[in-house]
Structure formats: C-alpha cells, structure tokens
KOLTORDO-527658 format. One record per residue (C-alpha): x, y, z; residue in three letters; residue number from 1. Coordinates in pm, 1 decimal, always signed. Example, Ala and Ser with C-alpha at 12.3 -4.5 7.8 and 13.67 -1.06 7.14 Angstrom:
REC | +1230.0 | -450.0 | +780.0 | ALA | 1;
REC | +1367.0 | -106.0 | +714.0 | SER | 2;
***
This chain:
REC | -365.4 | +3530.8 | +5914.7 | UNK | 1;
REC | -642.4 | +3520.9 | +6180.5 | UNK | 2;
REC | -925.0 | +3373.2 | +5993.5 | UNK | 3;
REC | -1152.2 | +3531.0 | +6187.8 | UNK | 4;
REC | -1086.8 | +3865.8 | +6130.5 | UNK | 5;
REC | -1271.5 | +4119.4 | +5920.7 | UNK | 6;
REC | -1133.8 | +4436.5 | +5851.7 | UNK | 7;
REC | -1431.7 | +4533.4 | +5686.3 | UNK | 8;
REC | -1669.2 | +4490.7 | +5991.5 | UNK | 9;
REC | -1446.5 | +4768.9 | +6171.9 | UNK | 10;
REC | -1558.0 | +4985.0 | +5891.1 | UNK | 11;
REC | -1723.9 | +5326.3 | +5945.0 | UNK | 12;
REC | -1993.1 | +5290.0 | +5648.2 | UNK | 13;
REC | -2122.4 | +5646.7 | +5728.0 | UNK | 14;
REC | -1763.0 | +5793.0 | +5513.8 | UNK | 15;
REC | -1800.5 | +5904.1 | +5158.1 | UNK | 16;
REC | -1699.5 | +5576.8 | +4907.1 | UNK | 17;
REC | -1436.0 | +5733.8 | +4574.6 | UNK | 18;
REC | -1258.0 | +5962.6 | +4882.7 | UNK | 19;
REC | -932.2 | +5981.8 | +5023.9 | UNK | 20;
REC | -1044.7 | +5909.8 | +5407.9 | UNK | 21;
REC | -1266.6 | +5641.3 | +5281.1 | UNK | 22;
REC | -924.4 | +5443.9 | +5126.8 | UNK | 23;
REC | -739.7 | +5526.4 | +5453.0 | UNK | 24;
REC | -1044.8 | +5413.3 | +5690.3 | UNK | 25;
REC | -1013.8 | +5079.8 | +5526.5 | UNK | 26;
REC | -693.5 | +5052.8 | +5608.9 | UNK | 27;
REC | -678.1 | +5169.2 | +5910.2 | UNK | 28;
REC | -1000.9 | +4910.6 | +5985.0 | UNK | 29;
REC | -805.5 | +4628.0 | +5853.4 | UNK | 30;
REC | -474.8 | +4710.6 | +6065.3 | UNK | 31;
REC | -557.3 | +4871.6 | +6449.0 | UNK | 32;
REC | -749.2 | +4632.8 | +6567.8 | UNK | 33;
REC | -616.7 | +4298.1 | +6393.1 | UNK | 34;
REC | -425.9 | +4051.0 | +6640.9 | UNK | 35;
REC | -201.3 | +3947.5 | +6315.4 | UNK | 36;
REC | -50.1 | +4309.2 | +6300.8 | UNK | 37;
REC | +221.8 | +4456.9 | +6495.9 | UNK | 38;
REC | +362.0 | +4760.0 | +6559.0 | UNK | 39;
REC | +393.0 | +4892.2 | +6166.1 | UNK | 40;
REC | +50.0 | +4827.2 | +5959.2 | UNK | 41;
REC | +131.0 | +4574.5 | +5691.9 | UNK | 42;
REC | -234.0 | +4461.1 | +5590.0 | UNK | 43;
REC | -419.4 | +4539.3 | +5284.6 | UNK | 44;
REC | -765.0 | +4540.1 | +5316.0 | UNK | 45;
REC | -940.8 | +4269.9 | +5135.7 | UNK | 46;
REC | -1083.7 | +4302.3 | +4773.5 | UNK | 47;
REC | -1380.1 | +4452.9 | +4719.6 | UNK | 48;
REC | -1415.2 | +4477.9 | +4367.3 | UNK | 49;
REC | -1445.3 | +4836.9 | +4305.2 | UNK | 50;
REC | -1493.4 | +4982.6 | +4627.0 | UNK | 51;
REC | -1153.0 | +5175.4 | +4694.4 | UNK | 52;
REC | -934.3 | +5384.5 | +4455.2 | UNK | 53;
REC | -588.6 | +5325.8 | +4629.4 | UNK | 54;
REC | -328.6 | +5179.8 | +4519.3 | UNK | 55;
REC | -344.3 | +5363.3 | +4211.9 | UNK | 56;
REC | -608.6 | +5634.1 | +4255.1 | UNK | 57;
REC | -855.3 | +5500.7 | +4001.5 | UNK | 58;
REC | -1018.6 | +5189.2 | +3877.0 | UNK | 59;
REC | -798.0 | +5089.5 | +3577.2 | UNK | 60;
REC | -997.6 | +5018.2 | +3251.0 | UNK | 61;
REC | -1162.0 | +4703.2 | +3167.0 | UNK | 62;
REC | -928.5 | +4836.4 | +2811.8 | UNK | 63;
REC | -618.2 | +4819.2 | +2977.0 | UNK | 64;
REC | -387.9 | +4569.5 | +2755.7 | UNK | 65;
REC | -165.6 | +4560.2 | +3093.5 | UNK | 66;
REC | -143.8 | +4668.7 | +3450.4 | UNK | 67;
REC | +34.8 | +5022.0 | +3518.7 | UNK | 68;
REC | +207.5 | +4889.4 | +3806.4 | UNK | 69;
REC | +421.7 | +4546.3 | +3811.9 | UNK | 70;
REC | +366.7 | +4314.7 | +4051.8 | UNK | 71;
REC | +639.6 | +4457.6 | +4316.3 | UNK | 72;
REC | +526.9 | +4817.5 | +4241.4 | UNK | 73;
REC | +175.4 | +4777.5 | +4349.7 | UNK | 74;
REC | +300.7 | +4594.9 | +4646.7 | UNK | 75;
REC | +565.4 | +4859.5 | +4749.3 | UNK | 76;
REC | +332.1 | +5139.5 | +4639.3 | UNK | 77;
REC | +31.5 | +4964.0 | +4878.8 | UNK | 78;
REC | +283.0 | +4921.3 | +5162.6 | UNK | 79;
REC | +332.0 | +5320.8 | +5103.4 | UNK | 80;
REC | -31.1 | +5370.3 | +5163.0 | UNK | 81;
REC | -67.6 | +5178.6 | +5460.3 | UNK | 82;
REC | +221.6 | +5361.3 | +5618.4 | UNK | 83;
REC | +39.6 | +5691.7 | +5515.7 | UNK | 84;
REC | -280.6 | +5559.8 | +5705.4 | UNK | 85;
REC | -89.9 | +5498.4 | +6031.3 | UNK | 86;
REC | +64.6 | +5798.2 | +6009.3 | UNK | 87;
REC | -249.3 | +6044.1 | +5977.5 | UNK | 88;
REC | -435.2 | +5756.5 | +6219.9 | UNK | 89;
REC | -170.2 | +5829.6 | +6451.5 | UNK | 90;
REC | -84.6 | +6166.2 | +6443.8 | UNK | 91;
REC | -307.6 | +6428.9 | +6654.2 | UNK | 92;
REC | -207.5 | +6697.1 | +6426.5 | UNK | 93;
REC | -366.7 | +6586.1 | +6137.2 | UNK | 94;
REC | -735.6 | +6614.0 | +6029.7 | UNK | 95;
REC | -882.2 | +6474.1 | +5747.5 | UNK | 96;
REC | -1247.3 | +6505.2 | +5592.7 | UNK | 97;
REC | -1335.0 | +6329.1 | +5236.0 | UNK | 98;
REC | -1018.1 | +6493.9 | +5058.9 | UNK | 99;
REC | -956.3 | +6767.7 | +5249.5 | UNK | 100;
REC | -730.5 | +6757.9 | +5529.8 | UNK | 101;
REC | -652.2 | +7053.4 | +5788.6 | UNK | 102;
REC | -329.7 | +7055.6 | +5924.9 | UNK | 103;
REC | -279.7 | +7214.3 | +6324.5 | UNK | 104;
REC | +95.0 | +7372.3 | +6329.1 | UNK | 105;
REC | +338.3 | +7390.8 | +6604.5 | UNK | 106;
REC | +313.3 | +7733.4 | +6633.5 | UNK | 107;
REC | -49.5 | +7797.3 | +6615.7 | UNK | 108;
REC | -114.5 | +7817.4 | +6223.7 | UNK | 109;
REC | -382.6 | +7609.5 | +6072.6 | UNK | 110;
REC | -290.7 | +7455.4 | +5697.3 | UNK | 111;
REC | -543.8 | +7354.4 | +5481.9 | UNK | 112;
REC | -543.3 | +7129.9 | +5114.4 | UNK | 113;
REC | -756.1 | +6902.6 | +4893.9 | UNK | 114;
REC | -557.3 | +6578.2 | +4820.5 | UNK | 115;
REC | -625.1 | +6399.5 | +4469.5 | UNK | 116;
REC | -556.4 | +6000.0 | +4423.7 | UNK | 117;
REC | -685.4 | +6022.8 | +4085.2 | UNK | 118;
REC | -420.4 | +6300.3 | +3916.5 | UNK | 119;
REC | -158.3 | +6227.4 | +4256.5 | UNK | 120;
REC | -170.7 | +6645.4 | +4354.9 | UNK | 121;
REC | -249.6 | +6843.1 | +4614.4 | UNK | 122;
REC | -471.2 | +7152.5 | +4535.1 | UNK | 123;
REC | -657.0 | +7426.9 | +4723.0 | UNK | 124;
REC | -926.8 | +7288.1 | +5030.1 | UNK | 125;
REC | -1228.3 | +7215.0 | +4919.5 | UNK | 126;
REC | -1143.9 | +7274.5 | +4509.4 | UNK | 127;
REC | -1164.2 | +6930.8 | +4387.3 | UNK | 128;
REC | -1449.4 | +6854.2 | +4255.2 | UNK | 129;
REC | -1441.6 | +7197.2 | +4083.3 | UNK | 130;
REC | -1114.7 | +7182.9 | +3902.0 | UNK | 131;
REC | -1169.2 | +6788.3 | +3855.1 | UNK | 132;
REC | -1324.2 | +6788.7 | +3490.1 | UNK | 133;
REC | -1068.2 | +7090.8 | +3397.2 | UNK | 134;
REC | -752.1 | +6862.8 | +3509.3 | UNK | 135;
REC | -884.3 | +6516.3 | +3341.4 | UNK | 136;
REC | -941.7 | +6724.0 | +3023.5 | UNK | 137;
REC | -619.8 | +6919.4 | +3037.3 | UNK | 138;
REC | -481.8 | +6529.3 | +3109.5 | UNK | 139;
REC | -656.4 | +6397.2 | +2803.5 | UNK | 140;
REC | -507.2 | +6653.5 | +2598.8 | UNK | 141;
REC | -767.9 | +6908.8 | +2535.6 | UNK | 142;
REC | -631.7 | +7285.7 | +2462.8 | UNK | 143;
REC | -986.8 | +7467.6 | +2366.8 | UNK | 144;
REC | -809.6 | +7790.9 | +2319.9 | UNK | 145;
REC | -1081.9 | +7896.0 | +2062.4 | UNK | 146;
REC | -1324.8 | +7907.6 | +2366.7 | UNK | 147;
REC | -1227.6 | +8138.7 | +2600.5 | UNK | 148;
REC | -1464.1 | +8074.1 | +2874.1 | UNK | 149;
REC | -1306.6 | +7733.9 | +2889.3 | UNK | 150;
REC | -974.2 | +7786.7 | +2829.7 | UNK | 151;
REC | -970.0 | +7993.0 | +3104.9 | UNK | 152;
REC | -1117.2 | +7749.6 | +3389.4 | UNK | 153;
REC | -816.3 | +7475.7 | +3217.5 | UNK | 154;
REC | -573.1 | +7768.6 | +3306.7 | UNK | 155;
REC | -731.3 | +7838.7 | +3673.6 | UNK | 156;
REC | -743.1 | +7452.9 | +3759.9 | UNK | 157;
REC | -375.2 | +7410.2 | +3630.8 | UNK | 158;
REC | -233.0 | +7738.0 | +3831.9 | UNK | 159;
REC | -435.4 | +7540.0 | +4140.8 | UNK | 160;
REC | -233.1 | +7231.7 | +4112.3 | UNK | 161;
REC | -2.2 | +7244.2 | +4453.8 | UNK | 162;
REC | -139.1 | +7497.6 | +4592.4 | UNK | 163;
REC | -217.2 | +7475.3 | +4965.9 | UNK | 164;
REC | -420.9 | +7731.6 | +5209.7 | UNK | 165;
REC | -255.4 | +7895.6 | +5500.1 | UNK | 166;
REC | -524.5 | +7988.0 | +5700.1 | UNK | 167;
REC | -429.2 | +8330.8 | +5710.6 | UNK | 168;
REC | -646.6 | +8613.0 | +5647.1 | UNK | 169;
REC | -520.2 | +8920.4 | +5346.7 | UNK | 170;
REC | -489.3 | +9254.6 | +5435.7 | UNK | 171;
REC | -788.7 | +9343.3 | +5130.5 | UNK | 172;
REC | -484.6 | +9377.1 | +4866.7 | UNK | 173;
REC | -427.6 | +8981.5 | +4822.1 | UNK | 174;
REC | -144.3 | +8997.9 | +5092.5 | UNK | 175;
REC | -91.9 | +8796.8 | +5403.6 | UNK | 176;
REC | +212.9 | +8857.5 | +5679.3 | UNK | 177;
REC | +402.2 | +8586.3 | +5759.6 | UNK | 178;
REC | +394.9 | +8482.7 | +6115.9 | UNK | 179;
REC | +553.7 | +8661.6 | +6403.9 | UNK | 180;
REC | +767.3 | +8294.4 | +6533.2 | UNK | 181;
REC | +937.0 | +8269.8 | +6127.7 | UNK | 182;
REC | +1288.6 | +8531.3 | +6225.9 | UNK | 183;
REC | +1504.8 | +8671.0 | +5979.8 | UNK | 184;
REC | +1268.6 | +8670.2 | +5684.8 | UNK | 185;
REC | +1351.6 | +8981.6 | +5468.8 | UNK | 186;
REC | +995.3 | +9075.9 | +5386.1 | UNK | 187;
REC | +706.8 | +9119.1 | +5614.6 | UNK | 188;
REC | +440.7 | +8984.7 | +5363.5 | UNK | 189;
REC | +323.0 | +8740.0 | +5103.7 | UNK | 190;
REC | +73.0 | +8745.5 | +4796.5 | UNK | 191;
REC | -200.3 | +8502.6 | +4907.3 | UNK | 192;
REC | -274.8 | +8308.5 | +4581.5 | UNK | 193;
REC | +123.7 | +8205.9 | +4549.4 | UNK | 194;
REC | +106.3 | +7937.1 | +4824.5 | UNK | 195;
REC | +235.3 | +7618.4 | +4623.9 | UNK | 196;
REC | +447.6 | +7377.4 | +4789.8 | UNK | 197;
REC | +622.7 | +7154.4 | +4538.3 | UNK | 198;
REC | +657.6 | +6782.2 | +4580.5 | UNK | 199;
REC | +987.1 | +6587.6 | +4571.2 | UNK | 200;
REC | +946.5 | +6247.6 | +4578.0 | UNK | 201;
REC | +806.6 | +5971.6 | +4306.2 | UNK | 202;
REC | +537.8 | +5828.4 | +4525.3 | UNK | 203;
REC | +231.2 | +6022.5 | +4603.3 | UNK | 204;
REC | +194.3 | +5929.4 | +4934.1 | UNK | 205;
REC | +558.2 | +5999.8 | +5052.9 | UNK | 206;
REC | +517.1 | +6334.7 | +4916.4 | UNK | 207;
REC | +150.6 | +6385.0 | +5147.3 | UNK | 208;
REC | +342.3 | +6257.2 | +5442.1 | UNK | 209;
REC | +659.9 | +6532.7 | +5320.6 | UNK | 210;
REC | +390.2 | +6798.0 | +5309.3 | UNK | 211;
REC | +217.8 | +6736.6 | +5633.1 | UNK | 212;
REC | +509.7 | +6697.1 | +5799.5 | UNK | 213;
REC | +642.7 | +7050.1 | +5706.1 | UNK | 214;
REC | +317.7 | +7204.9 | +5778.0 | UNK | 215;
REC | +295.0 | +7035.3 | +6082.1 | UNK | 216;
REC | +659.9 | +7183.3 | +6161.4 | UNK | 217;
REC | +509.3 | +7529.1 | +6122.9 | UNK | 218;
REC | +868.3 | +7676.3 | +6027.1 | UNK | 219;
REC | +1012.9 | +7592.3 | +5718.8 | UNK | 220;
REC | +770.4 | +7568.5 | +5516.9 | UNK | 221;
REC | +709.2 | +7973.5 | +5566.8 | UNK | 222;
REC | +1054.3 | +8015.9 | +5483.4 | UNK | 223;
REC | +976.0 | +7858.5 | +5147.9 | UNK | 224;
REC | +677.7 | +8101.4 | +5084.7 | UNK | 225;
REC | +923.5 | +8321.1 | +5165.6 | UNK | 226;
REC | +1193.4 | +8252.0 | +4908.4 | UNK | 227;
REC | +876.7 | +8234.4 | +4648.1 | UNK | 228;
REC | +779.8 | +8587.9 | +4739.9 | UNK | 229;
REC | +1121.8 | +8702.8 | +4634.7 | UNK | 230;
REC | +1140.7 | +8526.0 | +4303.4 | UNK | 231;
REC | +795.4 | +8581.8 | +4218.2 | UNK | 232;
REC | +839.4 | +8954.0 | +4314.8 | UNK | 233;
REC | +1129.6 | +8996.2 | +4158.8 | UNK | 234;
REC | +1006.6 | +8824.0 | +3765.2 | UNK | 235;
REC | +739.9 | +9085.5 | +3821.9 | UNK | 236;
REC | +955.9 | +9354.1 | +3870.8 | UNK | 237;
REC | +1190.1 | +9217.9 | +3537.4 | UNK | 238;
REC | +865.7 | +9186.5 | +3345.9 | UNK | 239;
REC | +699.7 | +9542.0 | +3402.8 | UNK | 240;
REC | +1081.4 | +9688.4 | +3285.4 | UNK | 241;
REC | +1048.0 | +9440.6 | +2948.8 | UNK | 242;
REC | +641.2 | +9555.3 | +2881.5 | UNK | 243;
REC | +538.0 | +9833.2 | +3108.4 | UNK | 244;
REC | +225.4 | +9834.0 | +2902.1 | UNK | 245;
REC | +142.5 | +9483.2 | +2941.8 | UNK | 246;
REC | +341.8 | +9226.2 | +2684.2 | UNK | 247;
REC | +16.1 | +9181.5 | +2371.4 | UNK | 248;
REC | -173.9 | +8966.5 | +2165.1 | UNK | 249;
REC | -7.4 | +8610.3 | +2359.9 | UNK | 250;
REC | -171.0 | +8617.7 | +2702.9 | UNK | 251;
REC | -311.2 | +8243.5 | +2563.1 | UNK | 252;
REC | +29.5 | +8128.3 | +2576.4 | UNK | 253;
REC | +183.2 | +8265.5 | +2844.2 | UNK | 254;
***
C-alpha cells in the first residue's frame, strides 16, 4: 500500500452523497489513479464512517445483533462493486447521473433506469425517490388496503420494480414499435408500460452489469420485450374470455 495515497483527494465533492455514482466515484477515485493497482480495481476506498451506502446499500442499524454479511461475503460482495465501477468507468456506452443511468445501444436506441442500493432493483428513470417510501413500507410489511389512495401508490411502486425505459416514443395508444434492426419478431409493436427486464443472478451488481450489457447489445433484449408482448397479450386475451365484464369485487387482490 502506497502510504501516500488518498483516494479521497481524487474525489469529485460536487456529486450527490446517499447516490449510486457517488459510491462508484469513490471507487473509481481510490483505484485509476493509485500506483498500488493494476489492471483489475481491487481497492476499497477507505472508511468514512457513514459516507457511502455500498457494500450493502444502507447503513446497517446501530440495533443490529449481527452483521448481514459474513466476513467473506462483504469482501466478495465489495470486490463485486469495484468491478461494477471499472466497468461503467470504462465503458463509453454507459452514462450515469445520481441513480439514473442512460444506456447508448449498438444500434442507435437509448435505454434508460433508476438503480436502487437500498431495496437492490432497478426501476423506471428518474422514479426513485417517488416510489422510495411506497417500497420501504411495502418492505416493512404494510398492506393499507382500507385506504385506497395508498394502497394504490404501494401497488404502482411494486408494478415499477424492474421496469426500465426504452426511449421510444408511443403511438398515443400506450404502444411503441420495436426497432427496424430486431428481424423475425412476430409482432410489430409493444405496450409501453410492460418494459421489465428480470434479473438472474444473486448479487446486485452482477445483475446491473447483466442489464447494461444487454441494453448495450441493443438486440436481445428487444427480443425479450418481445416474448413478453406475447404472453402478456395472450393472459389478456384468456382473461377477457373468463370475465368479459371485468372479473368483481377483488381488484385489491389481484
């Protein structure tokens, strides 16, 4: 370790603290420029008691009877983050502004989505601090079906989670096409709320480099929209033959 290193004077103080590119500034600050690291970033940035989220996303409790993580966890899980840092450091493609990062495609489309380190999801850009309180309460365990004002903005914030934007504009019904470079796709358009993109791994930041990476692709990930249009059009099409009226009395359920 060069003693005389600071990540922390590389810093750019000007970015939002309790963000996303704050976290990934420091370790970016504490890895580019530091003669002790090579090729792969392998440097956490110093402590700073309680001035980044990551590892976990939040400040545990002062409660807390016991760490979340075990020791080799948090160390994996950190080394997970750093690699996420030189990857969006690194990659030209990739945008990123307090929790919202824009994605450039290969073929020309432009991919947009809030990130959250607190609840480890991706949601719509820019939706964050609007469906935060909704998702810690639905977390806690709160229902509030008796009020339906809030019920409902638990139910929008939950339908959110995973949802990314595609940058493309409807056609006035709530339908985008799909892009002219995606062949063989059987139909020609999309419904533009239904834009989730599901993640597959444990670790939150090897799904965010998963996602980015399809967007980045431009391809496949409209051929999974694609296969989602079908399904969801076709449960539509099975439900308006089961209640052609509307099914009653158990939307709060549904």
């Amino acid at each position: 370790m060069n003693k005389g290193f600071d990540g922390w004077e590389n810093m750019d103080w000007d970015i939002e603290i309790d963000t996303l590119e704050f976290d990934l500034m420091a370790i970016k600050s504490h890895n580019k420029s530091n003669p002790d690291v090579g090729k792969r970033w392998t440097e956490w940035p110093k402590d700073m008691i309680g001035l980044m989220l990551l590892p976990l996303g939040y400040q545990p409790s002062k409660w807390d009877k016991e760490s979340p993580l075990t020791e080799k966890e948090e160390s994996d899980l950190k080394q997970k983050w750093i690699d996420f840092a030189q990857f969006v450091y690194e990659n030209e493609s990739i945008s990123l502004k307090e929790n919202t990062f824009t994605i450039d495609g290969k073929y020309g489309s432009k991919f947009s989505f809030d990130a959250s380190m607190e609840f480890s999801i991706w949601l719509p850009p820019n939706t964050l601090e609007r469906y935060g309180p909704s998702l810690r309460a639905i977390r806690n365990g709160a229902r509030r079906k008796s009020n339906l004002g809030v019920h409902m903005e638990y139910l929008e914030a939950s339908q959110a989670t995973w949802k990314i934007d595609t940058g493309t504009t409807d056609d006035g019904l709530g339908f985008c096409d799909f892009p002219p470079h995606v062949k063989g796709l059987e139909l020609k358009q999309y419904e533009g709320w239904s834009t989730f993109v599901y993640p597959s791994k444990t670790r939150f930041p090897e799904n965010l480099t998963d996602l980015i990476d399809l967007l980045i692709a431009d391809y496949q990930i409209w051929e999974i929209l694609h296969e989602q249009e079908v399904k969801r059009r076709k449960a539509n099409d099975e439900w308006n033959k089961k209640w052609p009226n509307g099914r009653p009395d158990d939307w709060m359920y549904l």
